[in-house]
GUMARDREN-387324 format. One record per residue (C-alpha): x, y, z; residue in one letter. Coordinates in steps of 0.001 Angstrom, whole numbers, plus 500000, padded with zeros to 6 digits. Example, Ala and Ser with C-alpha at 12.3 -4.5 7.8 and 13.67 -1.06 7.14 Angstrom:
% residues 2
- 512300, 495500, 507800, A
- 513670, 498940, 507140, S
//
This chain:
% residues 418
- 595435, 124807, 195910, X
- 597451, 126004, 193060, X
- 600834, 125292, 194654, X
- 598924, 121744, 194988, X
- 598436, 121573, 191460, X
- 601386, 122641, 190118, X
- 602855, 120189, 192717, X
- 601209, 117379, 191222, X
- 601842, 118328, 187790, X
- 605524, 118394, 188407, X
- 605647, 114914, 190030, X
- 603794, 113431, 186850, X
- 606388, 115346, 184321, X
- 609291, 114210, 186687, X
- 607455, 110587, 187001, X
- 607052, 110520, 182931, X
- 603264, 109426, 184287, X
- 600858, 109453, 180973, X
- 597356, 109814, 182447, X
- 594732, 109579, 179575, X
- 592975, 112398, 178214, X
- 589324, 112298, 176564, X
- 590955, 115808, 174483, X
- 594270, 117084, 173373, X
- 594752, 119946, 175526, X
- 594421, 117845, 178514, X
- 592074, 119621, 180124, X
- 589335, 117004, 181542, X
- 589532, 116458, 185249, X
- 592306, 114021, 186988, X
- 591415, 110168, 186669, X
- 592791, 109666, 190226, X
- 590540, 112300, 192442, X
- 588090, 112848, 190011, X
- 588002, 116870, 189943, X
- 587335, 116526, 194228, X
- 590435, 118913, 194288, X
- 589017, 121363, 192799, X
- 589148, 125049, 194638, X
- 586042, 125648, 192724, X
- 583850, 122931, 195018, X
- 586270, 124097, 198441, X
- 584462, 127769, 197540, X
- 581352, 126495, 197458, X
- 580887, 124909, 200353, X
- 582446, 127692, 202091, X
- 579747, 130223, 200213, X
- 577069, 127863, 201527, X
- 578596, 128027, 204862, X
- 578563, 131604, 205023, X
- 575156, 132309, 203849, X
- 573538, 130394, 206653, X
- 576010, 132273, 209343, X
- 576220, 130539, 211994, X
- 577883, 131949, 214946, X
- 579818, 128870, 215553, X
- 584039, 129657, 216289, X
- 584484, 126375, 215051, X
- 583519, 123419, 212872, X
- 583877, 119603, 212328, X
- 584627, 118278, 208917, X
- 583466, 114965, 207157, X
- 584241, 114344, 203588, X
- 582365, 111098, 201649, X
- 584409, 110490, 198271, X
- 582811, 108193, 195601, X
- 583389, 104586, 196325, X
- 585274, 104682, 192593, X
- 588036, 106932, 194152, X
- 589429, 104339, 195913, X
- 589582, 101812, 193085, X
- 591827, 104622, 191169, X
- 593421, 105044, 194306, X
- 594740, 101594, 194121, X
- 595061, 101132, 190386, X
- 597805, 103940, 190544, X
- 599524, 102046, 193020, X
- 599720, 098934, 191199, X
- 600758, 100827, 188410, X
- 603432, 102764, 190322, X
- 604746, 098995, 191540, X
- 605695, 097997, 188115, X
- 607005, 101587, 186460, X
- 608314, 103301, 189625, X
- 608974, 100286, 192476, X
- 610807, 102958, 194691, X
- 607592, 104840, 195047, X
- 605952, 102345, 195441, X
- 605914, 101702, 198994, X
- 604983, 104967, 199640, X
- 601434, 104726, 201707, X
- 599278, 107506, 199665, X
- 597716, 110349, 201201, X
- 594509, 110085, 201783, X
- 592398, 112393, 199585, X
- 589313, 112950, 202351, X
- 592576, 114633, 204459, X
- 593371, 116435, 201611, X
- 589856, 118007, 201433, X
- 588658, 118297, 204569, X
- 592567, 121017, 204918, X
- 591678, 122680, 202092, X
- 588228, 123622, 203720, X
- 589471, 123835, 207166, X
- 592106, 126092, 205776, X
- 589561, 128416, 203676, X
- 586910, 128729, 206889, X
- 590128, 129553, 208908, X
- 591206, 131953, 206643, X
- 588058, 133660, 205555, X
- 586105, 133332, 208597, X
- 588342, 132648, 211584, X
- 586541, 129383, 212169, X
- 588811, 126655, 214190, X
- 588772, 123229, 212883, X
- 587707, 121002, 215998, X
- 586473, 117529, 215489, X
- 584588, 117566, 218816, X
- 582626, 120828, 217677, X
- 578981, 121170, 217651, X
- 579158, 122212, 214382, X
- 579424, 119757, 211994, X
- 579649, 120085, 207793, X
- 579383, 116637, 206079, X
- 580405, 116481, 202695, X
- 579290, 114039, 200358, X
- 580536, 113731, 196803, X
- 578825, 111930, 193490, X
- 580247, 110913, 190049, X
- 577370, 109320, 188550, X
- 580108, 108040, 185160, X
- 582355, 105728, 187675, X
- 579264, 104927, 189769, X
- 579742, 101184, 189325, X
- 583158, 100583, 188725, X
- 583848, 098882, 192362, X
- 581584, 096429, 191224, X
- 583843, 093829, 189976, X
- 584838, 093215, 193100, X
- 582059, 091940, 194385, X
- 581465, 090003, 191121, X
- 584683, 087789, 191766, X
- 584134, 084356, 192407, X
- 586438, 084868, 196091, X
- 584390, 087918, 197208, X
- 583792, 087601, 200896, X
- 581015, 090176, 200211, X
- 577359, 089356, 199102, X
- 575812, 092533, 197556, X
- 571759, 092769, 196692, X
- 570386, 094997, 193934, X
- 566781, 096214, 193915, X
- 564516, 098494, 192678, X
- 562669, 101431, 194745, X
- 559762, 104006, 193174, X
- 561880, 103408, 189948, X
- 565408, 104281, 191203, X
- 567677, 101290, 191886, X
- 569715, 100976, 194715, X
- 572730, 098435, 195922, X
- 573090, 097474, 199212, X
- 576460, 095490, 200948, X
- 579054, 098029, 198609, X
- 579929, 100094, 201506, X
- 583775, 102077, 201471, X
- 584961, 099786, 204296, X
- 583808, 096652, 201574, X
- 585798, 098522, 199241, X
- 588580, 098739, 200625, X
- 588422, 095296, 202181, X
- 587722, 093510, 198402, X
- 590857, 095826, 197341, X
- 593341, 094692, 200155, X
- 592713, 091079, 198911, X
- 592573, 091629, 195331, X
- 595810, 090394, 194195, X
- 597557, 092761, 191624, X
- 597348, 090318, 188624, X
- 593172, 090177, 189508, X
- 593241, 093890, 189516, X
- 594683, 094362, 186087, X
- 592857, 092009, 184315, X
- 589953, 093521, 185790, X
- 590549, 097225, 185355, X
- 592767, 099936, 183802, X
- 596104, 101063, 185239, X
- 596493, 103673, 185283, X
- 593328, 104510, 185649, X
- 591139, 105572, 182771, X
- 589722, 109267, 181831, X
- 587081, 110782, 182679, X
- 585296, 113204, 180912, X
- 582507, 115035, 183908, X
- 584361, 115708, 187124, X
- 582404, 114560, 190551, X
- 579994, 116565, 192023, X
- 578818, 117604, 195711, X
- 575638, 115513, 195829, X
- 574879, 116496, 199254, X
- 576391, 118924, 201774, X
- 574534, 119273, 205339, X
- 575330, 122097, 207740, X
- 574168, 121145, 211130, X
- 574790, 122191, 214835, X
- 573952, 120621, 218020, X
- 570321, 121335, 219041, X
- 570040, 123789, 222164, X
- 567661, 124145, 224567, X
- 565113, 126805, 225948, X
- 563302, 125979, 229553, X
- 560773, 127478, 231388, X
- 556649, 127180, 232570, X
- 554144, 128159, 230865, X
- 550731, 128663, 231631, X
- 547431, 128587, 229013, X
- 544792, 131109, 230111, X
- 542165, 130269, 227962, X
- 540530, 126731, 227374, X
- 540580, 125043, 223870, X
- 544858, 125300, 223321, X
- 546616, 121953, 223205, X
- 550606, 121589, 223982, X
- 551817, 120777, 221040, X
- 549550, 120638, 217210, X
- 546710, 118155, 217799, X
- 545296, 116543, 214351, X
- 542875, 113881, 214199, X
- 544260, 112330, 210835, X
- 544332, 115683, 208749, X
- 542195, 117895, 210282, X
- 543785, 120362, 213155, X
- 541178, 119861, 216213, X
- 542725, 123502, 218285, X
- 543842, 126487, 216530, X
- 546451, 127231, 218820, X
- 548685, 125154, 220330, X
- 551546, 126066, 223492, X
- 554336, 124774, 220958, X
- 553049, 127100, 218082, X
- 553271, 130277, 220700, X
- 556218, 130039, 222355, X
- 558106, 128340, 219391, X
- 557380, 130315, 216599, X
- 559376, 133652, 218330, X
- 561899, 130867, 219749, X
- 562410, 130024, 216278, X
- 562933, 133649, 215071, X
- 565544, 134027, 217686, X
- 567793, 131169, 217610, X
- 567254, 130786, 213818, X
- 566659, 127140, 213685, X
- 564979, 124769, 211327, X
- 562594, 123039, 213885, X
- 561361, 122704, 217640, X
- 560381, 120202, 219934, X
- 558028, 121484, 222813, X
- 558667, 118656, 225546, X
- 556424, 119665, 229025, X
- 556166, 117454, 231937, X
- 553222, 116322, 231892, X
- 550524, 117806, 229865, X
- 546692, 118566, 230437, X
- 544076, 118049, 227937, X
- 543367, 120945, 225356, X
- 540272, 121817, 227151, X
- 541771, 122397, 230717, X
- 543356, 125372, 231617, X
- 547095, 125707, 232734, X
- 547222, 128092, 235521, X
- 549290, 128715, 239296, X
- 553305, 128631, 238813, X
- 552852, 127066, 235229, X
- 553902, 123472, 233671, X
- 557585, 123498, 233359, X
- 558141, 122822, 229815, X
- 561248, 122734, 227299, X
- 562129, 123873, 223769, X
- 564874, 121576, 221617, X
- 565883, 123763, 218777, X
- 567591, 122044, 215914, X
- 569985, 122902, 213662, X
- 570261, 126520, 215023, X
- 572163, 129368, 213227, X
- 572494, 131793, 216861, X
- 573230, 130598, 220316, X
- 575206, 132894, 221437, X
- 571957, 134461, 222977, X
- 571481, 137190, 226493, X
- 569159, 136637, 228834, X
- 567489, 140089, 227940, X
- 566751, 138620, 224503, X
- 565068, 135729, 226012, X
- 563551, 138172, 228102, X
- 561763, 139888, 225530, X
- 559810, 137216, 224393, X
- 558074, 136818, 227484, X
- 557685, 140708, 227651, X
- 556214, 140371, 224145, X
- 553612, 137690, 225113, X
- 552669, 139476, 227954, X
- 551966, 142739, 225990, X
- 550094, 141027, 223238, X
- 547962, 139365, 225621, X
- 548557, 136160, 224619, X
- 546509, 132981, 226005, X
- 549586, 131439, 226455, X
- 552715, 133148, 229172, X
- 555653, 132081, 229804, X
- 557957, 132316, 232588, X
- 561556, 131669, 233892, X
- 563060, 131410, 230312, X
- 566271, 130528, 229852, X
- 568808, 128746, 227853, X
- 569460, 124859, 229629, X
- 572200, 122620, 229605, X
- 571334, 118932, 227725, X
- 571111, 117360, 231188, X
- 569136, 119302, 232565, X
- 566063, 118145, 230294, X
- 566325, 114679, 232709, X
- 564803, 116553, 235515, X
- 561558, 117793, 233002, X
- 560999, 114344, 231600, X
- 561465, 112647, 235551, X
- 558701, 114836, 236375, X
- 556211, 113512, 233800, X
- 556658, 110403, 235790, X
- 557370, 111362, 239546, X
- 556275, 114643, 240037, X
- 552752, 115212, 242381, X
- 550144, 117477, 240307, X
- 547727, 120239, 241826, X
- 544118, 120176, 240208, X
- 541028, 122298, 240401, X
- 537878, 121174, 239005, X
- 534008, 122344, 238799, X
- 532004, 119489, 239981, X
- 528011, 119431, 239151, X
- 525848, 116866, 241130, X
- 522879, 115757, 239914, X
- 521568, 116444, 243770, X
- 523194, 118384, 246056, X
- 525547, 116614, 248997, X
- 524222, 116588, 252601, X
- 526701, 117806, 255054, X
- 527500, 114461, 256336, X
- 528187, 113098, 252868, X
- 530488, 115873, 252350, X
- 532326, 115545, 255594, X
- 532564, 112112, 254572, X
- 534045, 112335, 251014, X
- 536416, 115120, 252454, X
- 537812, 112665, 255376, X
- 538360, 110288, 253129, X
- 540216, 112349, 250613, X
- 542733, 113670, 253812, X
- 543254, 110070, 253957, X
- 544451, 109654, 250344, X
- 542843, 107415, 247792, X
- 543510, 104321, 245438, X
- 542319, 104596, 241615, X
- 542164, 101512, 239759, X
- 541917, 103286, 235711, X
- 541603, 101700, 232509, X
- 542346, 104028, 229572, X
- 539794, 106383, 228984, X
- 537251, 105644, 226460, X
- 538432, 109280, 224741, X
- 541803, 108328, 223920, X
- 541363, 104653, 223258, X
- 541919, 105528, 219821, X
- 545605, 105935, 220379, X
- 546248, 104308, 223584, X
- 546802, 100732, 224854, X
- 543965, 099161, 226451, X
- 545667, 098991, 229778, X
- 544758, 099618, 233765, X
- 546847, 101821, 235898, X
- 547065, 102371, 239361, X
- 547158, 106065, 240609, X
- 546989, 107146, 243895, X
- 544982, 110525, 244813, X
- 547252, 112119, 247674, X
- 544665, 114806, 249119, X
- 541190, 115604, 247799, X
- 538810, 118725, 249504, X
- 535294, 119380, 248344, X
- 533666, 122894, 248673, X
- 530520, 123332, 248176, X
- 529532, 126936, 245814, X
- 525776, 127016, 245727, X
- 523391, 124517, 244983, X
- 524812, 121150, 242967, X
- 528107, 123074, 242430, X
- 530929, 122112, 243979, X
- 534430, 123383, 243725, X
- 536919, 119508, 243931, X
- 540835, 120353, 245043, X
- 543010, 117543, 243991, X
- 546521, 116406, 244771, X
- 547530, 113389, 242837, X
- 550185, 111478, 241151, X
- 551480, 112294, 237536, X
- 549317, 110424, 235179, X
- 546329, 110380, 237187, X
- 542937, 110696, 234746, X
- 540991, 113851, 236599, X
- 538201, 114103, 234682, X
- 537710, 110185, 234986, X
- 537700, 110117, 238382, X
- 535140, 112689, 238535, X
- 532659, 111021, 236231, X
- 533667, 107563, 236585, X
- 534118, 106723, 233005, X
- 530968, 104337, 232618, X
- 532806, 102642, 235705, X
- 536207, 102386, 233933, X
- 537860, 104385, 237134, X
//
């Protein structure tokens, strides 16, 4: 960076080129860039960078210059056409290049991380200069402008829509150069604040944690249930296994995605519901399977209502076969069935031939989630069904069925809505 400035201000001494000043010992940021050169902004993305350490090897670079940069960008060039026309044909370097090196070269240097544009890890860099904010805008205003911009006014901040870079640069490659001039500085005029970073996002590729779980205790729903603002279950699977998920991997949010779920109230027992975590943003994934490991250990020894089993880091893809088994996948169901009387053994040998048989359900949404549900009928299909009786008007009901299927429903009939 200083070779680059002391490059540049050789060319303007050798180029006799008189950029204004707001003070006499020239010290207020270029016209052209805006200050975006600066080492100063370079070290603080890398600080930022650091702090959250990642353990990514290598990082992808974006760099969003004020819209105002460009419009300097080409007034120097017209000006360079009429004081220096053997330069002038020169096609200028583009200044997001220029940045996204320097910081490519500083996270090389400093932290040995690779610049690859396919990397998972991505750092976007946007820059602001609130004093030029508008000064593209005479392009639009022209009476030729191809482009149709709208102003308007949101929670008290306004905000301009149709002004994108690519319009920009469009408006500017049509401009002719006597428009230009008579339209704006060149060179281009001082400024007296350099530009800013108004935003810089760090963010990786989410990764994924699979495995079952199972919910020994009633009264735990999969993910946080509310009913408008009020939590209805304390606990929740997502909040269990996340939470020490989250501590691992370091990441700013999960996603618990099961296939299938079961109401809060119903237990989740036998192999488990296979389940998995999408971590965004995370800081670790470099992660052993012993680490993993220990969080099931840890549930286990804390006696948790919720286990887990199998963990394990997945690939993206393999989420497809989770989600196709919401859909396609049989389920296994045992319920406690009262009768107001109890069966007689030919009623019972009945129900249980027919259930060896397989049954038909024709099911309208359930009356308890027609709050947030379409009022629709599905068709489900009950593949095996085995009633036992326990003692008096208990029965224990064994149910195979399709994914989807409304259990309780069929057991009660829903006021005749199964």
């Amino acid at each position: 960076p200083v070779y680059l400035t002391r490059s540049l201000d050789t060319i303007r001494q050798d180029l006799d080129i008189k950029l204004e000043h707001p003070d006499s010992n020239g010290s207020s940021p270029c016209s052209v860039c805006l200050g975006t050169l600066d080492m100063a902004l370079v070290d603080k993305v890398v600080s930022s960078f650091k702090e959250q350490q990642y353990d990514a090897s290598s990082a992808a670079v974006t760099v969003e210059l004020p819209k105002s940069v460009y419009v300097r960008q080409h007034s120097m060039q017209v000006h360079f056409k009429s004081s220096h026309p053997k330069l002038s044909t020169a096609t200028p370097t583009d200044l997001k290049d220029v940045i996204k090196y320097m910081v490519c070269q500083t996270l090389l240097s400093e932290l040995s991380i690779a610049n690859d544009a396919d990397s998972d890890m991505r750092i976007e860099i946007g820059f602001a200069h609130a004093e030029s904010a508008s000064e593209h805008q005479f392009l639009f205003d022209r009476e030729n402008s191809s482009v149709k911009t709208k102003t308007f006014r949101k929670r008290g901040v306004h905000y301009t829509t149709g002004d994108s870079k690519a319009a920009v640069i469009s408006e500017l490659n049509t401009c002719t150069d006597e428009d230009f001039v008579s339209r704006f500085a060149c060179p281009p005029p001082a400024i007296v604040q350099p530009a800013i970073i108004g935003s810089l996002v760090l963010k990786r590729a989410p990764i994924f944690i699979g495995g079952r779980y199972l919910k020994l205790e009633r009264n735990i729903s999969q993910t946080p249930f509310f009913v408008g603002e009020r939590r209805v279950t304390e606990l929740s699977v997502a909040d269990v296994v996340g939470e020490p998920v989250k501590a691992l991997v370091r990441c700013d949010s999960y996603n618990l995605v099961g296939s299938g779920r079961e109401d809060a109230d119903v237990r989740m027992l036998g192999d488990g519901r296979p389940f998995y975590l999408e971590c965004s943003n995370p800081r670790t994934t470099l992660i052993k399977p012993d680490q993993i490991r220990a969080i099931e250990d840890q549930l286990r020894s804390n006696k948790s209502p919720v286990q887990v089993r199998r963990l394990q880091l997945i690939r993206p893809e393999d989420t497809s076969i989770i989600r196709e088994g919401e859909e396609h996948k049989t389920k296994h169901y045992c319920a406690l069935v009262w009768f107001s009387s109890p069966l007689s053994q030919d009623k019972l040998a009945e129900i249980n031939a027919i259930g060896k048989q397989g049954v038909l359900l024709q099911q309208k949404t359930p009356i308890r989630v027609l709050h947030r549900r379409a009022p629709l009928t599905r068709e489900r299909r009950l593949l095996g069904l085995e009633l036992v009786p326990i003692e008096g008007k208990f029965y224990k009901l064994r149910l195979e069925s399709e994914a989807g299927t409304y259990i309780k429903e069929f057991v009660h009939g829903d006021l005749g809505r199964t």
